[in-house]
N, C-alpha and C positions, 0 to 999 in steps of 0.2 A: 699544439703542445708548447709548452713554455720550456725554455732553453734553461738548462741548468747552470748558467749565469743569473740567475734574476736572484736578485737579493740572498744570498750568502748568508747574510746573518736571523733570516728566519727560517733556517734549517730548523726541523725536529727530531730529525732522524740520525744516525749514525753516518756520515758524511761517507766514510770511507768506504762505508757498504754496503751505500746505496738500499735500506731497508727503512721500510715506512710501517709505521706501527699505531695501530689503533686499538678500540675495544669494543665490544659488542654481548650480549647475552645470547645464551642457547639454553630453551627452556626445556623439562624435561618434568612433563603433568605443568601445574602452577610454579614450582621448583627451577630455578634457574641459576646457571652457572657463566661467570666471567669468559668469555673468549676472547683472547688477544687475535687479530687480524695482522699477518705480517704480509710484505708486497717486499718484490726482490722483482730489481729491472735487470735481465742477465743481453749478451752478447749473441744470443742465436738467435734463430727465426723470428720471425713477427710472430707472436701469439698468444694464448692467455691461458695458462693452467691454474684449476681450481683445485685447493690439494685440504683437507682434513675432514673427510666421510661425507660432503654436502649432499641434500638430496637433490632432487631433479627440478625444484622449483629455482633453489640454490646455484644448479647451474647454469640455468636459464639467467642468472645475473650478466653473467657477462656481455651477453649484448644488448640488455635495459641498460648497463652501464656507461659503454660504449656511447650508444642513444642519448644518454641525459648529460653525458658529459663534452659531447658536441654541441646539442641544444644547447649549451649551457656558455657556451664561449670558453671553453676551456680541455680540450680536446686531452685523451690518455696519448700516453708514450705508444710507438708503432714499432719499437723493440719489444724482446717478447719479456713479459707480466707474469711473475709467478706469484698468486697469491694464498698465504697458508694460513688455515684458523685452527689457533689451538687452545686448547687439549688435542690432537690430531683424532684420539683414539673416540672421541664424544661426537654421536651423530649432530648435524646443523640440517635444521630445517626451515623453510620459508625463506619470505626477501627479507624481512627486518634486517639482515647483514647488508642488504645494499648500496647504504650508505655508508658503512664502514668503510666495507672493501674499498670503495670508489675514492675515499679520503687517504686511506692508506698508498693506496697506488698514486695519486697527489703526490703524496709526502716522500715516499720514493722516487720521484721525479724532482722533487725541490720545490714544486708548485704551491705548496700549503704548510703552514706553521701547527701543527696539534700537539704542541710540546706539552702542554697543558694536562692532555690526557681524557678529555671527556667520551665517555659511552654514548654511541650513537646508534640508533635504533628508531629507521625509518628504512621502508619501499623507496622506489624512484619509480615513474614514470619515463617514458619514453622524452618529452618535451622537459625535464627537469625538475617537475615539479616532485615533493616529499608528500609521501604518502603514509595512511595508518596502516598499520601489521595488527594481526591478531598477535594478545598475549603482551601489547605493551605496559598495559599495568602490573603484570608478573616480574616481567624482564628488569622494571624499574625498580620493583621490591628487591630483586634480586644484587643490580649493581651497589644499591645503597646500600644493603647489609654486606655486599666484600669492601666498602670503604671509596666508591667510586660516587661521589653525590653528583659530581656536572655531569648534565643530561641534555642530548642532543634528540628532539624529534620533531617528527609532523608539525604543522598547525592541530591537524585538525583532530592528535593526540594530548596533544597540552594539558587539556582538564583531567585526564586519565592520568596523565604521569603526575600529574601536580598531587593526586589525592596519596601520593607517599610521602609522609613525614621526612625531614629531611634532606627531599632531594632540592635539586640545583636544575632548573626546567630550561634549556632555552630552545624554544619553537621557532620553527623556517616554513615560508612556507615553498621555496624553491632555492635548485641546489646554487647558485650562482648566490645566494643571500649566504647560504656557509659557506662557500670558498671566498669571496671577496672578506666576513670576517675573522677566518685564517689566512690572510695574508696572500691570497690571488689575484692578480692583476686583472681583476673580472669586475665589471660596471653590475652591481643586482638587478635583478628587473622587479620592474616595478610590480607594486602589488594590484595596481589595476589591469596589468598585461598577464597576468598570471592566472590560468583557470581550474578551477580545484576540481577535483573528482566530487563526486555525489556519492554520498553515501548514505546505506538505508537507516532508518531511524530505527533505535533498540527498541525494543518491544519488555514493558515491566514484566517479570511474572507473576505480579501481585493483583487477584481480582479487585476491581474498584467497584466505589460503587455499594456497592453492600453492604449489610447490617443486619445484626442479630434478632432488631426491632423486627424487621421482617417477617419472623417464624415464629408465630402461635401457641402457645401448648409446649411438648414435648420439652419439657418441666424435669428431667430427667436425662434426657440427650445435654442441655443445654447445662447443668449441673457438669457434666462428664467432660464437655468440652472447656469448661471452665477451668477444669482441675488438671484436665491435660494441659492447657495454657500455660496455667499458672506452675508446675511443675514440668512441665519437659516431657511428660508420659504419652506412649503410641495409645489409639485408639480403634478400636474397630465399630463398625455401627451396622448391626444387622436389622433388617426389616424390609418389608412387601415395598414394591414401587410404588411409588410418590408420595413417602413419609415425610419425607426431607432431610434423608441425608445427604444426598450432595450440598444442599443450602447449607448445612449445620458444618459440612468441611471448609465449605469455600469462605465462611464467618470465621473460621481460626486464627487466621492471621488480622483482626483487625482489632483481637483483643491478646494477640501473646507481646505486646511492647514493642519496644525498637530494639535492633541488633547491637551487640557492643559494639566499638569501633572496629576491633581488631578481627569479629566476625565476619561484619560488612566487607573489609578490607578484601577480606579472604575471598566474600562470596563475588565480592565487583571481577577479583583478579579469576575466578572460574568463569565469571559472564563474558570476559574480555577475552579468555581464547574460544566462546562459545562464539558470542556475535562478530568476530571475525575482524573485518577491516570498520566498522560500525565501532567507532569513541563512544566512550563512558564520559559522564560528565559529572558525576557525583554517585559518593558511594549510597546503595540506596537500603537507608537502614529501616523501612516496613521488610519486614519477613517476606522473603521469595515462598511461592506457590506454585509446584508443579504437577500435572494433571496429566500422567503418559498415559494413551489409549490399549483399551486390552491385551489389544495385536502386537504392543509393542517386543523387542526380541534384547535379549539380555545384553548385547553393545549399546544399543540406547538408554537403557536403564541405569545400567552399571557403569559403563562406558568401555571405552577399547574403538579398534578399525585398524585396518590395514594402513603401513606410514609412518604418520601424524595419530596417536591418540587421544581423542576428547573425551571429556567429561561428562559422564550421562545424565542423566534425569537425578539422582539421587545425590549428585555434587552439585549441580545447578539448584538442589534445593537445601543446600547447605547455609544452616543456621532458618531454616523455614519451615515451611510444610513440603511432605512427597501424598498425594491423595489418591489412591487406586480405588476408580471407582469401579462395579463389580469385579471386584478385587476375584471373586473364586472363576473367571472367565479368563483369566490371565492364565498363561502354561506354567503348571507347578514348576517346573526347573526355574523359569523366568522369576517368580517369587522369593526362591530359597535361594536364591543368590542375596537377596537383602539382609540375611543373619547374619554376614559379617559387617558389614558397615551398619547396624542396627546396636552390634555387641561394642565395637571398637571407632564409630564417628567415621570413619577414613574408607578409601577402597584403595587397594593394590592392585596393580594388576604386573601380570609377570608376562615380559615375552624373550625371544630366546637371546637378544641382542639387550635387552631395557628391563628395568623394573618401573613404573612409573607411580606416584601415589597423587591422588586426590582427596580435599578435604568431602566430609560428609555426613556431620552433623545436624541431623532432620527430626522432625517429628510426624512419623508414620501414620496416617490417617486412612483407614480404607474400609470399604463398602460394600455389603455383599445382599443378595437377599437370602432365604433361608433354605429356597430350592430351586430347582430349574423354570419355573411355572413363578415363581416368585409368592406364591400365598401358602406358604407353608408353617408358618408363626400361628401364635395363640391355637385354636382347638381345630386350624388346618381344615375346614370344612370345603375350601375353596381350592385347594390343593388338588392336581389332574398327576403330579408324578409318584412312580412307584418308589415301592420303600429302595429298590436296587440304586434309580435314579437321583436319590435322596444322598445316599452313600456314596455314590461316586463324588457330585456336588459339593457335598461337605470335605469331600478327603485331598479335594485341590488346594486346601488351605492346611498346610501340612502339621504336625504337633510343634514341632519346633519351632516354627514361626510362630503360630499362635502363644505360646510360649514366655512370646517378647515383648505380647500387647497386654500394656498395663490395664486397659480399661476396655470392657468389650460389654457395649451397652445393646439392649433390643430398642430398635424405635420403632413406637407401636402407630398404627394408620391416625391419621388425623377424624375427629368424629366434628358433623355441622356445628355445632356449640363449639366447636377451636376456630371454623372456619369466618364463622359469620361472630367473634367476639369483636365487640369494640375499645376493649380493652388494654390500653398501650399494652409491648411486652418488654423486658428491658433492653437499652440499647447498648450496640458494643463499647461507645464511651463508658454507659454506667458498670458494663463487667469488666472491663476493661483498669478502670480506677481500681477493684478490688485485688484483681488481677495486682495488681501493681504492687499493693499492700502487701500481697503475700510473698511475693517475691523480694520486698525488701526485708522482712522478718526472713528468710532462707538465707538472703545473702548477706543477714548480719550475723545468723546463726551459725553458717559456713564460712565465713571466711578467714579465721584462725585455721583451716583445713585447706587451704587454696580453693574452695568449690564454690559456687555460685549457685545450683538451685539443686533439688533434690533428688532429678533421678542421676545426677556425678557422682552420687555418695555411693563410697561403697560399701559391701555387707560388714566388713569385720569395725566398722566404725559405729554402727549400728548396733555394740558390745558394749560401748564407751557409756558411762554414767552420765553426760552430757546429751546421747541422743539413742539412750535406750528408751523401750515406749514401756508403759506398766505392765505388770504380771498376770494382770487378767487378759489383758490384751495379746500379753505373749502367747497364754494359755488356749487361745481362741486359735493362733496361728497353728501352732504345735498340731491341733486336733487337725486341723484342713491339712499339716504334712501326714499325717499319719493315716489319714481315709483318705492319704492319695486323692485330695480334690486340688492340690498345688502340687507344683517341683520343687527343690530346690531356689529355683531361680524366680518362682513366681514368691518364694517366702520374701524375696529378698525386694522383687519390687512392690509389693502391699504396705510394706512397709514405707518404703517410698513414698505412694501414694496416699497411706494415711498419714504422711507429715504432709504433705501437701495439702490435704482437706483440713487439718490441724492451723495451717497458717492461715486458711482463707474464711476459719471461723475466728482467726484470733486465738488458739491455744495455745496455751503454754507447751504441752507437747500431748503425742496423740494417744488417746485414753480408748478401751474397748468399745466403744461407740466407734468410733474414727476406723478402728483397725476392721470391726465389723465392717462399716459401707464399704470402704474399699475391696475385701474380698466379695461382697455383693458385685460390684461394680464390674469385679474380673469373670464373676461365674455367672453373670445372670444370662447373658448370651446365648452360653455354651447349654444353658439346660432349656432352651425356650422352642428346641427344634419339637415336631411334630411328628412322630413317625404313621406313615400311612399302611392301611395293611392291601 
């Protein structure tokens, strides 16, 4: 321990009383909040009290700290340490505090100058080395917008924290390299003697590899995915196994564009408390792609867990694709938890202590076949389930949900003449380019509105003489409300979708032609079932 004689004048702290003060983030979802670290060396016992709600990884600090600050040549006070993070009343969870606290308690000893004030947010190691925390790319979004830019972390965070506008990065990669440049009378060791943890490499969620050239035929699937691309719209895609719908999902992302930055931002900072102690090293702006297995259970989906809540499948595919393949295998509860973040981009989740929110703007992709036997499509001769069987089958995919899916296409079996053409088919560059085109006609069309592509629009805008569609076309909608083959909500995204088919042809805006496919597009699905007797 260093004697509270050692140089006077790089005090940072309040001399008279003995309080060392630092700063740290406490994340709450991607959402993060300022916490001041205070450390107060008092007169009684040796010991270490942790005071403002920490959890158990949290308390477990004090003797990683202890560990890395002996390691380190620069040993804590053996008076007793009381260290407090506030908000007091705001849970703290994980090590990222552990470099705080351990500076602060410095600083409360005289040991270290942080008069400066910078956010530190690294783990320690037993031997002293700074390690990565899940959630440092949040934490650093977070300090930079309360006005806090100097940034204390890992090495092996650096490119993670770097990718915030703004900030002030400086990386360690052991704790003896920050105390010696606060002002501790500590030699850093060298960076040859220093041995880093391993960490697992992140894993994209984007399929590689693949292309639209791939898949043959299905001239109508591939239309549908186009338009869902290019506007933002959910899809369903029924039909017998081995049509190719999984192919035609896992091709979405290699023609919907790159993320904006501020998407990307968002989805790198969900991947960062997903992949844990695993650095991000650029944000990655192809569209995330995720594929949860049937069995999955509404905390993986959704997200939640006992603690620490993470972010499930349908925020990890924020600003991408969510692909449910045999989507009606899935447990209806499991499903209809998607109508909210379907309606509103986000999930909340509520527990009795927190509310926590996540982003979760996706475009819904999912797969079904048309009965339990899977050949119940076209004239169903092949078909072994009863009508009972049929009706159950379909009724996993609830009204309301279906509801939500703009575009619900039949893909019909592939016949030898698609299999054996030699025919290039087009590739995801070429749909891709068009893709592109339409999107920038929406988002020059929209942006006097703050919105960027067509399914953000909302209905009462769609009154406006700027993006109303023509009167035959309205006339066409009118009759599908009125024969009850639409809701409300389906009037409103046809509409959608025929601006979307309107910009990828080049219209000026969409004419009963347009308003037509698109309500094709939503019913043809729904009428293609086979009832067996």
């Amino acid at each position: 321990m260093v004697s509270s004689q050692h140089s006077p004048k790089v005090l940072s702290i309040v001399s008279a009383t003995r309080i060392g003060r630092t700063f740290s983030v406490a994340l709450n979802g991607i959402q993060g909040q300022l916490v001041t670290v205070e450390a107060d060396i008092g007169n009684a016992l040796p010991g270490f009290t942790l005071l403002g709600l920490p959890d158990q990884a949290l308390h477990e600090a004090k003797d990683r700290i202890r560990a890395a600050a002996r390691n380190s040549g620069l040993e804590l006070t053996r008076r007793h340490l009381t260290v407090n993070l506030t908000p007091a009343s705001l849970h703290k969870r994980g090590s990222v505090f552990d470099l705080a606290i351990l500076m602060a308690a410095w600083g409360a000893d005289y040991a270290v100058n942080n008069e400066t004030g910078p956010v530190f947010l690294a783990a320690l190691g037993l031997d002293g080395t700074l390690q990565a925390a899940p959630g440092i790319l949040p934490a650093v979004m977070a300090a930079v917008e309360a006005g806090y830019r100097d940034i204390v972390v890992a090495k092996a965070s650096e490119s993670e924290a770097k990718m915030v506008p703004g900030a002030k990065v400086r990386p360690y990669e052991h704790l003896s390299q920050v105390a010696y440049d606060f002002g501790a009378p500590v030699e850093p060791l060298p960076a040859a003697r220093i041995q880093q943890p391993v960490y697992p490499t992140s894993t994209a969620p984007t399929p590689t590899n693949v292309d639209l050239s791939e898949i043959q035929g299905q001239h109508e699937a591939r239309w549908a995915l186009e338009i869902a691309a290019a506007g933002g719209h959910h899809l369903l895609l029924k039909g017998p196994p081995g049509a190719g719908k999984t192919m035609l999902a896992q091709r979405l992302p290699t023609i919907m564009g790159q993320m904006d930055p501020t998407t990307a931002l968002e989805s790198a900072a969900v991947q960062s408390l997903v992949d844990g102690a695993t650095a991000i090293h650029s944000p990655r702006h192809q569209p995330p792609f995720q594929a949860p297995h049937h069995s999955t259970t509404v905390t993986a989906l959704i997200g939640g867990g006992s603690g620490t809540i993470r972010p499930g499948a349908v925020s990890q595919a924020h600003g991408g694709v969510l692909f449910l393949d045999e989507a009606a295998e899935f447990k209806r509860p499991v499903l209809d938890t998607l109508r909210q973040p379907l309606e509103t981009g986000k999930v909340v989740l509520h527990r009795a202590k927190q509310t926590v929110e996540f982003p979760a703007r996706f475009q819904l992709v999912m797969a079904t076949n048309p009965c339990p036997c899977g050949y119940g499509s076209g004239t169903g001769k092949q078909c072994r389930c009863s009508s009972l069987q049929r009706r159950r089958y379909a009724a996993k995919l609830s009204g309301p949900l279906l509801d939500r899916i703009d575009l619900q296409v039949t893909v019909a079996p592939l016949t030898a003449q698609h299999l054996t053409s030699t025919t290039p088919a087009e590739s995801s560059t070429t749909v891709a380019n068009r893709v592109g085109s339409a999107l920038r006609r929406a988002k020059q069309r929209l942006r006097s509105y703050g919105l960027d592509r067509n399914h953000e629009v909302p209905l009462k805008l769609f009154r406006t003489p700027p993006l109303r569609i023509t009167q035959e076309g309205q006339r066409i909608l009118e009759h599908a409300v009125d024969t009850k083959q639409i809701s409300a909500r389906g009037y409103g995204r046809i509409i959608r979708v025929a601006w979307t088919i309107a910009d990828l042809l080049a219209a000026e805006r969409p004419t009963a032609e347009h308003i037509d496919m698109a309500l094709y597009l939503r019913l043809n699905a729904a009428g293609d079932s086979h009832e067996t007797t």
